[in-house]
N, C-alpha and C positions, 0 to 999 in steps of 0.2 A: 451692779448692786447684788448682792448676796441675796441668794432663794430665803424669805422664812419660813422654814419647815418646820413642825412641830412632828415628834416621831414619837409614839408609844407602843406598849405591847400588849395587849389587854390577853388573858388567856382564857377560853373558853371551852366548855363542856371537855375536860383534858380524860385524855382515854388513856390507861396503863397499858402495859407494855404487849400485853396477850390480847388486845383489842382484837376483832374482826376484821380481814380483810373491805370488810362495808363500808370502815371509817376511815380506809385510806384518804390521804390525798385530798382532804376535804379543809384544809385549811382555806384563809381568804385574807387579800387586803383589803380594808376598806378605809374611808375617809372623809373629809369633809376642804370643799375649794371655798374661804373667803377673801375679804376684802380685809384691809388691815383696820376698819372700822367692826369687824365680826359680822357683816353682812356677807349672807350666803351667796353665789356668785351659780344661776342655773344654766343647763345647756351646754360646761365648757366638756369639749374634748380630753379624755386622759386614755392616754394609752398604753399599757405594760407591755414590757419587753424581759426576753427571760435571761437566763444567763448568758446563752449564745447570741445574745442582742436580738433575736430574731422577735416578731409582735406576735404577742401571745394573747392580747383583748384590749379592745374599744371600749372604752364604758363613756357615758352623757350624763355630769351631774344633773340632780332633780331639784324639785324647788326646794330644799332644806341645802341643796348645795354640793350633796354625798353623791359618792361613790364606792362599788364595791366587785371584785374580784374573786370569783369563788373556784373551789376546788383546784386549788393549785398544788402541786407537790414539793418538797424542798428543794431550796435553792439561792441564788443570786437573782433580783428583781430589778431593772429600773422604771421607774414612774415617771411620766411626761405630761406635765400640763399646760395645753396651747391652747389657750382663750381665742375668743374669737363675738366680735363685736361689742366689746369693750378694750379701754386704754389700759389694759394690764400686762406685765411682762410674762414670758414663759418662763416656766420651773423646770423644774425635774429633783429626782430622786431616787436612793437606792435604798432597798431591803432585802436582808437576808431572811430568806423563811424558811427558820430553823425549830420547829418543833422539839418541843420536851418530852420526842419519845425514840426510841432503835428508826435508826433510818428505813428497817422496812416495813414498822407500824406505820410511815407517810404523814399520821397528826391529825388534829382538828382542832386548831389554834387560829386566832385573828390575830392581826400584824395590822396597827394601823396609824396612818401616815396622813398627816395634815398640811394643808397650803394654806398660807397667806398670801395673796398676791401682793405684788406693791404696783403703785399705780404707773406709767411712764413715769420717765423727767424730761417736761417740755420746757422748748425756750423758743420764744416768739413764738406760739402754739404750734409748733414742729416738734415731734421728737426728737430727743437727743442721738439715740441709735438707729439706723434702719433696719439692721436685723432685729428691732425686736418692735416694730409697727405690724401694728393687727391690724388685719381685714376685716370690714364691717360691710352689711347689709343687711336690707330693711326689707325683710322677710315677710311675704304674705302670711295673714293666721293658714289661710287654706292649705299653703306649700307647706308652711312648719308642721302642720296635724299632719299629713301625710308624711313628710321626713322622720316625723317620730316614729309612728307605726310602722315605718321602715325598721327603725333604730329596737325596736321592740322586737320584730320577727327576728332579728339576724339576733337578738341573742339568744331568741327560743330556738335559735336552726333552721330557721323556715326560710331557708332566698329566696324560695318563689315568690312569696306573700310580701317580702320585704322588696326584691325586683320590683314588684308591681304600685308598691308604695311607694318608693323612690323615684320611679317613671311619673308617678301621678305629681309628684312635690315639682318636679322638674315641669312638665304639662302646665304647671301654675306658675309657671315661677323658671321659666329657660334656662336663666344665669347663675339658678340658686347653687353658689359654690360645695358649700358642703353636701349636699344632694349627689351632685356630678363627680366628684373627688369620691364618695360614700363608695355610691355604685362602680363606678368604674376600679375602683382598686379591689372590689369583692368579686369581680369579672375577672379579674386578675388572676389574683388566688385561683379560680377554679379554673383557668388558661384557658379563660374564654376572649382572646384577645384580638379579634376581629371587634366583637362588642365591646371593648372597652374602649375600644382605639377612638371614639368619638366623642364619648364621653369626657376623657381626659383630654382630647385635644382642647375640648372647649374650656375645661377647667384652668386649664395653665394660661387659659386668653382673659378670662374673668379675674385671677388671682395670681399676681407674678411671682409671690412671698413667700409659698407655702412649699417646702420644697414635698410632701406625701404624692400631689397628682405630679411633678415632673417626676419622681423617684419611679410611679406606679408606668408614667406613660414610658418612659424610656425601658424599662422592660419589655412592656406589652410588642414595644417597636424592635427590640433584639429577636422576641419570638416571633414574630412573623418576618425575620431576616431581613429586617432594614436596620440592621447594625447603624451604620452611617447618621442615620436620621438622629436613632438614639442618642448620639455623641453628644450633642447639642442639652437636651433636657434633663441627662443625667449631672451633666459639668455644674447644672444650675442648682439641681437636687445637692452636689453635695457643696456649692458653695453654699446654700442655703443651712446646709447641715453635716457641716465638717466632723460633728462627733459619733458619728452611725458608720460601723466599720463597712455596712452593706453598701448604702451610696458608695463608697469609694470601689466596693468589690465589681459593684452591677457597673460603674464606671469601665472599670479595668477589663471587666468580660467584653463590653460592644470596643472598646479601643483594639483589644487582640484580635478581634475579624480582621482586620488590616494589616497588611505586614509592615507600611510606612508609618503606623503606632503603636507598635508593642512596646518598645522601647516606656512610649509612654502610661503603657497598661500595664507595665511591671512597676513602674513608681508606682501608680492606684493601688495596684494589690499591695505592696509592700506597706502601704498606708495603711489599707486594711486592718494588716497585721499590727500593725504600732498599735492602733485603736484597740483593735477587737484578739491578739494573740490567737492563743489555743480552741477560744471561744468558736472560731470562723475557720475552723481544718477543712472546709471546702475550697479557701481561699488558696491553700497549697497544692491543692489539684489543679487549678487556673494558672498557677506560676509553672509548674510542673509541664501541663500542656504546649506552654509559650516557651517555654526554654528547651523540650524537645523539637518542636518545627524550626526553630533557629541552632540545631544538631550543639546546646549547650547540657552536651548528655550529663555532667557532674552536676552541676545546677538542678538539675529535671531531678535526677536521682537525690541530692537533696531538698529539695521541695517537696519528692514522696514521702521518702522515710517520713518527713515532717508531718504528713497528713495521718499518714499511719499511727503516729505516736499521739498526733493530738489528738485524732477520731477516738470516742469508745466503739469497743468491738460489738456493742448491742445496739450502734447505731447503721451496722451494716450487716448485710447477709454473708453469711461465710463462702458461698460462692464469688461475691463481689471481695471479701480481703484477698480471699485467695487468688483473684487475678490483678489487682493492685500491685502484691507482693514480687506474684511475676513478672509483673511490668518493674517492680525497682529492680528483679533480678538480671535484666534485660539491659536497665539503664544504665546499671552499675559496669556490665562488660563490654558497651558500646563506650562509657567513659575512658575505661581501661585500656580499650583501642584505641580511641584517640590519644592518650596521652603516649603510646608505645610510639605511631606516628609521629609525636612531635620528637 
């Protein structure tokens, strides 16, 4: 079934073109999640993703339903909405936020994106699909007040306050999923992955569906060098979520620990790239890597130039291109060797 999105553009407080660096970058998306009856739909999960698919914010509609994104800068956006304890399917959606002013004025324009959910389609009260059955639970008030306050601090920046909230929702409430998946993936983030590594295991035991806590744990399990273990919850993360170039990259990374699956970790990464292109020029340093330890110096050497061309140069330190560079310089004359040899 086809997402109904309603897309508009409303513009607001628009600044000409000599504006103040102040009002950079102050654009937002914002919106509203209902039901196809125009009931508002509170508590669901939306989460944006920026050009580079990488997550740029969490937002929890309110009781009107809204949600809203602030201070974004221009660009390519997708919007993701995963319900959760209700029979409604997932969305998504994409905007460009393109302000009507020089790209280095940045804007201060609203871009705003509406959901309609549509409900299941059950037969024999099963649903039709399994990838698109929601997980439900019947959430203490005490866990849920605490989970919000959680949900509250992590947008003001406060993890400490929000840690402590989210320890408390879980204290009430053990199995409370989205608590466990919350916390633990924001352990993540800050590579605190001793602590997270508990929290997500219990998560992916409570909820088999949600590919966020396997995506978060299979991580958490490469940096603390259990590659192996990883293999497992990442394969689940991206059958769950075939369209995220990263599942297939974070795949691709714990296969390549192994030299009995790189084979297999260059299909992932190559996946990657189908999905996510230029977007994911990290993904070209991973092939690059794999195809030098199997002495595929032509390969390696194009996989770098690749990174190089798709990186921008103000996403890395000029000490760091400049030894990239010499590493293709490298690659290119070790290719050149082998091919005299042959």
């Amino acid at each position: 079934m086809l997402a109904a999105v309603c897309v508009s553009i409303a513009l607001v407080s628009w600044q000409p073109w000599f504006a103040s660096p102040t009002v950079q970058n102050r654009n937002r998306v914002n919106g509203r999640v209902s039901t196809v009856d125009d009931k508002p739909i509170e508590n669901v999960r939306v989460t944006l993703l920026s050009d580079r698919l990488t997550q740029t914010g969490v937002e929890y509609t309110d009781s009107s339903g809204r949600y809203t994104f602030e201070n974004l800068s221009r660009g390519f956006y997708s919007i993701l909405v995963e319900p959760s304890g209700a029979d409604y399917e997932r969305q998504s959606a994409q905007v460009e936020v393109n302000p009507l002013t020089p790209a280095a004025q940045g804007g201060n324009e609203t871009f705003r994106i509406d959901f309609v959910l549509q409900p299941l389609v059950k037969r024999d009260g099963r649903a039709s699909s399994r990838s698109n059955i929601v997980f439900y639970q019947k959430i203490p008030d005490a866990a849920k007040k605490q989970y919000r306050r959680g949900v509250e601090a992590l947008k003001e920046g406060d993890f400490a306050t929000a840690a402590k909230s989210l320890e408390g929702a879980i204290e009430v409430f053990p199995d409370y999923y989205d608590a466990l998946e919350l916390l633990g993936t924001e352990r993540v983030k800050r590579l605190e992955y001793q602590s997270a590594l508990p929290l997500l295991t219990h998560a992916v035991e409570v909820n088999k569906d949600d590919w966020r806590s396997f995506y978060s744990l299979g991580i958490a399990l490469v940096e603390v060098k259990q590659p192996a273990e990883a293999i497992k919850p990442l394969r689940r993360a991206v059958e769950l979520n075939r369209t995220w170039a990263y599942t297939h990259m974070r795949l691709g990374i714990a296969l390549a620990q192994t030299e009995a699956t790189r084979d297999e970790a260059i299909q992932a990464l190559k996946e990657a790239l189908k999905i996510g292109g230029d977007r994911v020029p990290e993904v070209f340093l991973h092939l690059a890597a794999i195809y030098n330890k199997s002495r595929q110096y032509e390969e390696a050497a194009l996989a770098l130039e690749s990174y190089l061309r798709a990186s921008r140069k103000t996403d890395q330190r000029p000490d760091d291109r400049e030894y990239y560079e010499k590493q293709l310089e490298q690659l290119r004359q070790k290719a050149a060797a082998a091919q005299k040899k042959d």
